[in-house]
C-alpha positions as CSV (number, residue, x, y, z in Angstrom):
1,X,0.0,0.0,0.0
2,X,2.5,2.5,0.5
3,X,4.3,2.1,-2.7
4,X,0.8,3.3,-4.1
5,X,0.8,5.9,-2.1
6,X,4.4,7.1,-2.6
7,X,3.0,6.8,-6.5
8,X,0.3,9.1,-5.4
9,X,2.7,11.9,-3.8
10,X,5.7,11.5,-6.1
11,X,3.7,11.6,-9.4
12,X,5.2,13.7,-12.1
13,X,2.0,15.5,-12.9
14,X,-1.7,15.5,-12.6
15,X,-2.3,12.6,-14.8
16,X,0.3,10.5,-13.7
17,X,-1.0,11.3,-10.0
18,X,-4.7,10.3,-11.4
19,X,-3.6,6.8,-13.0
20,X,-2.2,6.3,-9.8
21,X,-4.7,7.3,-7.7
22,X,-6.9,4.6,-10.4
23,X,-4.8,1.9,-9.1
24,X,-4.5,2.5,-6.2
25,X,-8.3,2.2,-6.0
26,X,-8.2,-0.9,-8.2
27,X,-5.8,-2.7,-6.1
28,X,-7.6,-1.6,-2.2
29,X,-11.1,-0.4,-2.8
30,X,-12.6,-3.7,-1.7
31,X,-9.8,-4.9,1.1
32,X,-9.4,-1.4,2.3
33,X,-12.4,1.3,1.3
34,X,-12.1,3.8,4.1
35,X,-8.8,4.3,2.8
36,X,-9.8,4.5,-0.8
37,X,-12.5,6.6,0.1
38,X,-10.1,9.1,2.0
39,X,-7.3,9.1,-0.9
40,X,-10.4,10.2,-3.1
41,X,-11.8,12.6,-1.0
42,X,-8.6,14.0,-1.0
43,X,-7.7,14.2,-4.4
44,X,-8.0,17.9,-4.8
45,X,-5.9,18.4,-2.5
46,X,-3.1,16.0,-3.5
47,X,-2.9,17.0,-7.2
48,X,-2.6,20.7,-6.6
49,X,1.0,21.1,-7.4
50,X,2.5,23.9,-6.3
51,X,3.1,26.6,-9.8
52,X,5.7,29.3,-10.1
53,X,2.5,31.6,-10.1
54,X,1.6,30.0,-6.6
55,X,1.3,32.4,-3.9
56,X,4.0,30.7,-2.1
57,X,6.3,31.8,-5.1
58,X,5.1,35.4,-5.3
């Protein structure tokens, strides 16, 4: 599970950190759905990647 995870935080981009999040849910949802449900209730906030026009980097 945490190698998913890591999948999750370390992803490239956006749509490398979606397919992951997709298997991640493939591979848990039915063993482990709390956690599924959380990762994708969470996603939002996962995927926003922080941008050079970011208020951090103004």
């Amino acid at each position: 599970m945490k190698k998913h995870l890591a999948e999750i935080w370390n992803a490239e981009d956006v749509d490398h950190a979606r397919r992951a999040v997709k298997e991640f849910e493939a591979a848990y949802g039915i063993k482990h759905s709390k956690a599924v449900a959380k990762v994708l209730n969470d996603l939002a906030a996962l995927t926003s990647l922080p941008t050079a026009t970011s208020p951090a980097f103004t």
